[in-house]
C-alpha positions as CSV (number, residue, x, y, z in Angstrom):
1,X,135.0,76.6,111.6
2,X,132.6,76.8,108.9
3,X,131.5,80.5,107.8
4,X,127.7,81.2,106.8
5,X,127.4,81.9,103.2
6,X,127.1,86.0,102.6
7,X,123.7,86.7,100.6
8,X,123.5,88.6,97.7
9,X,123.1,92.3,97.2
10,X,120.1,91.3,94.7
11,X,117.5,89.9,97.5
12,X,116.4,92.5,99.0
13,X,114.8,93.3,95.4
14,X,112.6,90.4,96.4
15,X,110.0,92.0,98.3
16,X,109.4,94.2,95.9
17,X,108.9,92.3,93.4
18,X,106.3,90.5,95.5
19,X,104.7,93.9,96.0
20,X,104.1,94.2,92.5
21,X,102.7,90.6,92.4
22,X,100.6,91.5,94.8
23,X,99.3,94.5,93.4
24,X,98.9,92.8,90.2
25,X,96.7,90.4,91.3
26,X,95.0,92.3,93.2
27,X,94.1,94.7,90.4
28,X,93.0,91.7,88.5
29,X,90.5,90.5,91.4
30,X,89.3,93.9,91.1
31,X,88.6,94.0,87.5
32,X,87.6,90.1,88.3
33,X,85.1,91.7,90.4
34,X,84.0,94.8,88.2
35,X,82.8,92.3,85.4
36,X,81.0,90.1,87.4
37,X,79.0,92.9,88.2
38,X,78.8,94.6,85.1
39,X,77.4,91.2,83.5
40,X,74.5,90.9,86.2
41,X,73.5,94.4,85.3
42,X,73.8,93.8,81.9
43,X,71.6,90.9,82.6
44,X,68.9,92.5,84.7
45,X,68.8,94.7,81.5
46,X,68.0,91.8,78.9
47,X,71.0,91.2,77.7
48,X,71.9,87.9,76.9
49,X,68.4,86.8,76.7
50,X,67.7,84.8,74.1
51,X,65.8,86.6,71.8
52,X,62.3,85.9,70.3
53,X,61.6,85.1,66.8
54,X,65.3,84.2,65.8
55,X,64.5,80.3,66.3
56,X,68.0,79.5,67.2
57,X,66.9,76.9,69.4
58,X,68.5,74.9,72.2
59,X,72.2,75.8,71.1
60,X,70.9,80.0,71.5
61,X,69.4,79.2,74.8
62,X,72.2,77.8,75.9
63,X,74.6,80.4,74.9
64,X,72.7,83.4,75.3
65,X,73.7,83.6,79.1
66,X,77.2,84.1,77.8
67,X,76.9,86.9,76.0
68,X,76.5,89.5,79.0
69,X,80.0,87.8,80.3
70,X,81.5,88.6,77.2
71,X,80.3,92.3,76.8
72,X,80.7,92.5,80.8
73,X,84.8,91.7,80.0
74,X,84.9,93.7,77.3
75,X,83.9,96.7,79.2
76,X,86.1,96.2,81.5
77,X,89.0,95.9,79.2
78,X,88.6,99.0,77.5
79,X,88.1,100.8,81.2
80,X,84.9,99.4,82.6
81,X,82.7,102.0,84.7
82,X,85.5,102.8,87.3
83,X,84.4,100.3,90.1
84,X,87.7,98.4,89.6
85,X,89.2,101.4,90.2
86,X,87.3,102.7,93.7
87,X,87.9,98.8,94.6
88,X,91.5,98.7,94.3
89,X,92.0,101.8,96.3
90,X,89.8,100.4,99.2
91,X,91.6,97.0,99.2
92,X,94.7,99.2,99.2
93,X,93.9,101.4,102.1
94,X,93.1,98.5,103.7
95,X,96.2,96.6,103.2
96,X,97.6,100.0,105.0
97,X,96.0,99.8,107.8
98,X,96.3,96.2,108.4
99,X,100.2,96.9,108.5
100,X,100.4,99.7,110.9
């Protein structure tokens, strides 16, 4: 008769390592999150408008919009506001409760 192969001590090291996956990309749709709105406020305040009496033209109006994204990111590299940080606890607790 033909024996099942034995697994190796190393798997059960898998699930963790999903864990931590997870909780990466979860912290990364958090920040994800964090700079979108950070670059809608930062738009609401003017920035990123294309700015009078500069006469860049066309190629400023078109890349104007992309400035808030850029200084939203930024913020949010170097710490943001600590909305990615209230957001990944929430998701978190949630995920806790969902496995009980």
């Amino acid at each position: 008769m033909i024996q099942p192969p034995t697994l190796p001590a190393a798997l059960p090291a898998i699930p963790a390592q999903a864990a931590a996956n997870d909780a990466r990309a979860l912290r990364a749709s958090a920040e994800a999150f964090e700079a979108v709105f950070l670059a809608e406020m930062l738009k609401a305040a003017g920035i990123g408008r294309a700015q009078e009496g500069f006469g860049g033209g066309a190629g400023e109006d078109t890349f104007a919009s992309y400035f808030a994204d850029i200084h939203a990111r930024a913020l949010v590299a170097r710490g943001g506001i600590g909305l990615a940080d209230q957001i990944e606890r929430a998701l978190l607790a949630r995920q806790t409760e969902d496995r009980t």
